[in-house]
Backbone as JSON Lines, residues from 0, in Angstrom:
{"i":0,"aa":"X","n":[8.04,-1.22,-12.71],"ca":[7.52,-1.41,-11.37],"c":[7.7,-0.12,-10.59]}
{"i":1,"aa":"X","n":[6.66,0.29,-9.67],"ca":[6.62,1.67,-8.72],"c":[7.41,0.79,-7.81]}
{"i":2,"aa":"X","n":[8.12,2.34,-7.29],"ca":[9.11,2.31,-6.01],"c":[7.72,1.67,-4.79]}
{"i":3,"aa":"X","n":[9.4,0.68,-4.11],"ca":[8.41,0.52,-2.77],"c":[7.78,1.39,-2.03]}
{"i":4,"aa":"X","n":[6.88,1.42,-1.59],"ca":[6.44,2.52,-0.11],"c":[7.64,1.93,0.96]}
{"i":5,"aa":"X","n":[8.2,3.18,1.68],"ca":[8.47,2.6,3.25],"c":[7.52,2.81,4.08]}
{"i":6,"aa":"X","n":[7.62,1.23,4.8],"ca":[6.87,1.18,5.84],"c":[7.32,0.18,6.82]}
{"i":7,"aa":"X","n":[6.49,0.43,7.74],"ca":[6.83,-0.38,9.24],"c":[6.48,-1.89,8.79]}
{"i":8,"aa":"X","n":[6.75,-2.86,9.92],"ca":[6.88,-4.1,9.79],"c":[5.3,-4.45,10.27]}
{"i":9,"aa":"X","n":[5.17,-3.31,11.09],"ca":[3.27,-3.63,11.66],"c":[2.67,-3.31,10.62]}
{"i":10,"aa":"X","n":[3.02,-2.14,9.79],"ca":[2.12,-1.83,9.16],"c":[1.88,-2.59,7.63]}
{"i":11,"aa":"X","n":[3.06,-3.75,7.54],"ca":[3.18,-4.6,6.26],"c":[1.96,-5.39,6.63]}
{"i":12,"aa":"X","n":[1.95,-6.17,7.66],"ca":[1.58,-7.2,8.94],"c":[0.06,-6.78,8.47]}
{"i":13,"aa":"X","n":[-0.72,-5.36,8.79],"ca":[-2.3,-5.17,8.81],"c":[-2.17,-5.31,7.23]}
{"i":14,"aa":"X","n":[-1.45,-5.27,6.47],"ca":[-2.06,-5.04,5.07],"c":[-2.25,-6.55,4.35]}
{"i":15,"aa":"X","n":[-0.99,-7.62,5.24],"ca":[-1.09,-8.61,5.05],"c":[-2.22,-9.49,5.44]}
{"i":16,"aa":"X","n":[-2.9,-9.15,6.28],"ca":[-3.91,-9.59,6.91],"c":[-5.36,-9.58,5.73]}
{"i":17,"aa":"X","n":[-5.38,-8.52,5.09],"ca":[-6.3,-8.5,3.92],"c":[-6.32,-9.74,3.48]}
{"i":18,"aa":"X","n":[-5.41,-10.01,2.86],"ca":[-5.74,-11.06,1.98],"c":[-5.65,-12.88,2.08]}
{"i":19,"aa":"X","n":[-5.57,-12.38,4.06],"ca":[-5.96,-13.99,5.04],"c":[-4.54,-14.43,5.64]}
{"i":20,"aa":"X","n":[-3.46,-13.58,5.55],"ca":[-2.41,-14.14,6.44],"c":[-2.75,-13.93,7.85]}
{"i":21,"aa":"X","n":[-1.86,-14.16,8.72],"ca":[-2.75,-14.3,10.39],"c":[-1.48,-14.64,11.04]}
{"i":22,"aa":"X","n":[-0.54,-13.79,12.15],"ca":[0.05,-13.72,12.93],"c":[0.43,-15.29,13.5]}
{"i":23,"aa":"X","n":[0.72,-15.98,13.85],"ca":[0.96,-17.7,13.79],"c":[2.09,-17.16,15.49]}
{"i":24,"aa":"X","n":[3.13,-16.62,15.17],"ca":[3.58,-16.63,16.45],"c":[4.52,-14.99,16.17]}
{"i":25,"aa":"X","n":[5.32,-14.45,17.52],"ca":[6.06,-13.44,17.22],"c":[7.01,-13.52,18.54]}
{"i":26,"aa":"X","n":[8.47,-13.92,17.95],"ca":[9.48,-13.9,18.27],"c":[10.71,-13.36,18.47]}
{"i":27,"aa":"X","n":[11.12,-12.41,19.51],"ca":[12.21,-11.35,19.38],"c":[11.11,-10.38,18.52]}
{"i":28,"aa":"X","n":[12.34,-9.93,17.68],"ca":[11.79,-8.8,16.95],"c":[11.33,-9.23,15.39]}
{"i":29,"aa":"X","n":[10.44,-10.37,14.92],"ca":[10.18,-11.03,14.31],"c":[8.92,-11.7,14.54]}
{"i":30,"aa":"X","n":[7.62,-11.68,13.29],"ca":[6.6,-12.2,13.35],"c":[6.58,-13.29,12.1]}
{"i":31,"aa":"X","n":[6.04,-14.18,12.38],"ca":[5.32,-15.26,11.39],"c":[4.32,-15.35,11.15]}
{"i":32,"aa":"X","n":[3.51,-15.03,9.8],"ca":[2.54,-15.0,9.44],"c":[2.43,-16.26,8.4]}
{"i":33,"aa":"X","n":[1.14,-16.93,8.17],"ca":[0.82,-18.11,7.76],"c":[-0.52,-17.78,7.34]}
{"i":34,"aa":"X","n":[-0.66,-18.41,6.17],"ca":[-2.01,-18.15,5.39],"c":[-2.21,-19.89,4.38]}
{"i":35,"aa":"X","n":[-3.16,-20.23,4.68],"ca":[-4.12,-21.42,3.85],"c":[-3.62,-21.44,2.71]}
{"i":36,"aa":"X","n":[-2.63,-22.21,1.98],"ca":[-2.68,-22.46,0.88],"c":[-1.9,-21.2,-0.04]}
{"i":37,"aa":"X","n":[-1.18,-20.69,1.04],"ca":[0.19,-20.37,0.4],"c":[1.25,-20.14,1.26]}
{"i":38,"aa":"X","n":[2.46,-19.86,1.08],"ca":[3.83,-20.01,1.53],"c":[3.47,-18.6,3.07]}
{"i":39,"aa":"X","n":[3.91,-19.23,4.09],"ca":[4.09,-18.55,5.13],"c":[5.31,-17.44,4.95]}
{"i":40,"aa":"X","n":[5.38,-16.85,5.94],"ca":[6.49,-15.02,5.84],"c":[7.09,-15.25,6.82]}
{"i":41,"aa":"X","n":[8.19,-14.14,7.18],"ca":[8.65,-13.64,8.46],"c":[8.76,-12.33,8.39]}
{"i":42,"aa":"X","n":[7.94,-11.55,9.17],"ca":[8.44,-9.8,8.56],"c":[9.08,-9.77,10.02]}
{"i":43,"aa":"X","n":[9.43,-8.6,9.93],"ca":[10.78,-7.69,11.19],"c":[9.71,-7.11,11.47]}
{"i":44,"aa":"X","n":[10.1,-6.78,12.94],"ca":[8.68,-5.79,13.44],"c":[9.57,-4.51,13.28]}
{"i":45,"aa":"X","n":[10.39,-3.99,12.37],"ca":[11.47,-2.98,12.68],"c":[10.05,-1.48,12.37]}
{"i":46,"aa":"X","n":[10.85,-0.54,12.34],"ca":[9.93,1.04,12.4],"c":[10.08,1.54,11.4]}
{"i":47,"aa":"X","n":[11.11,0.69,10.3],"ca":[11.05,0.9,8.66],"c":[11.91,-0.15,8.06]}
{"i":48,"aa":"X","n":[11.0,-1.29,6.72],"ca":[11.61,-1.8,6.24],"c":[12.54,-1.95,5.56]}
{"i":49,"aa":"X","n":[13.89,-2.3,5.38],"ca":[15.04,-2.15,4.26],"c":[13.87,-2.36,2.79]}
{"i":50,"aa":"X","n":[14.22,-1.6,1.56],"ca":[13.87,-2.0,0.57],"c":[13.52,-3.49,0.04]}
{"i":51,"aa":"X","n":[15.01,-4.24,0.27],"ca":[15.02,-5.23,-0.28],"c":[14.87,-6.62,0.27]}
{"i":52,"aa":"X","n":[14.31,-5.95,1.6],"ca":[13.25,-6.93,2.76],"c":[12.25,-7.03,1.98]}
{"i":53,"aa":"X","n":[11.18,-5.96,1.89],"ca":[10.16,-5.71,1.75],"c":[9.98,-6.31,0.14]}
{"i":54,"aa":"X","n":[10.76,-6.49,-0.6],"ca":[11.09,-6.76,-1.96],"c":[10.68,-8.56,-1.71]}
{"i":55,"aa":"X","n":[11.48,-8.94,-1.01],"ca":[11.64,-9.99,-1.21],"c":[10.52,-10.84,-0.43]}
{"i":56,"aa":"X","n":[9.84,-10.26,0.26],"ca":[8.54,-10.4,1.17],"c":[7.4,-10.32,0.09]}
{"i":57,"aa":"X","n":[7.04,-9.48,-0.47],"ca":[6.27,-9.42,-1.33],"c":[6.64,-10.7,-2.68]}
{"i":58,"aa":"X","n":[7.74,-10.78,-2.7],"ca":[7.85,-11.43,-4.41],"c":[7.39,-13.49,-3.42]}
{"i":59,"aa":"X","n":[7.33,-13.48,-2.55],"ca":[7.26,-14.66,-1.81],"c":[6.22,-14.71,-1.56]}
{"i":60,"aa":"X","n":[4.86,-14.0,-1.64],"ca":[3.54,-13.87,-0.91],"c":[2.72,-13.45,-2.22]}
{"i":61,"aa":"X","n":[3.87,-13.04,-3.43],"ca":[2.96,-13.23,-4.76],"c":[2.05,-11.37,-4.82]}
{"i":62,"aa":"X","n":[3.07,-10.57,-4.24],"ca":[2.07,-9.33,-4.45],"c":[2.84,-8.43,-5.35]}
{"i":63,"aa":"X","n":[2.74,-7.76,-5.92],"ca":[3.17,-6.51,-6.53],"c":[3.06,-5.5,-5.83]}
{"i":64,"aa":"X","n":[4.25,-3.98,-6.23],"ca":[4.49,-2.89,-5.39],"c":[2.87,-2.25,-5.61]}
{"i":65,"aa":"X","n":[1.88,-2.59,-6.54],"ca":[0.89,-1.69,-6.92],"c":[-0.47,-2.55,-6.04]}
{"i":66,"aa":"X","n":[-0.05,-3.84,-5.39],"ca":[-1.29,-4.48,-4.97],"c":[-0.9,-3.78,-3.27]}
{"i":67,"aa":"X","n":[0.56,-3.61,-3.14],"ca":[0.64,-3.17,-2.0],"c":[0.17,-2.06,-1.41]}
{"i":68,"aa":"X","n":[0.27,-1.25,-2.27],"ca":[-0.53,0.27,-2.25],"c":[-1.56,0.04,-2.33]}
{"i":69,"aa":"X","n":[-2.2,-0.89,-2.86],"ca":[-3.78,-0.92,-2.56],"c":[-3.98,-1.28,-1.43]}
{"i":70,"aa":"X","n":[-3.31,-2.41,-0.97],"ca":[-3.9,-3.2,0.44],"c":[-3.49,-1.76,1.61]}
{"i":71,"aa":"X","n":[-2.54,-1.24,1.51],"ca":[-2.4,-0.25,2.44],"c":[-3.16,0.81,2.06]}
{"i":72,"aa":"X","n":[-4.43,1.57,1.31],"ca":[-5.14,2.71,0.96],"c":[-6.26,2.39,1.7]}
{"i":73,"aa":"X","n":[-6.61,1.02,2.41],"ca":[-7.9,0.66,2.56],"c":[-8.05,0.72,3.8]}
């Protein structure tokens, strides 16, 4: 598996949006995203994700470090 990218919590948020998640509410420093017919998130709106945030965000939403780099190239 390729190393994570670091990135912001907004910028997880637009990439998540590709593939139909959608902002649901945003609380403190915390958003909920919810998508049709699969498991909802919580990302940090922080200005860089811990690794093993972002790890565990992805392995819950079913993406790989290589689908992530795609959704963020576009």
């Amino acid at each position: 598996m390729r190393r994570l990218p670091v990135i912001s919590g907004r910028e997880l948020i637009q990439a998540l949006r590709q593939p139909g998640y959608e902002v649901s509410r945003i609380r403190g420093s915390h958003a909920r995203l919810v998508c049709s017919g699969r498991p909802s998130v919580t990302v940090p709106l922080h200005d860089e994700l811990d690794r093993g945030t972002l790890s565990a965000i992805l392995k819950r939403v079913g993406l790989s470090a290589s689908e992530l780099r795609e959704l963020l190239s576009r």
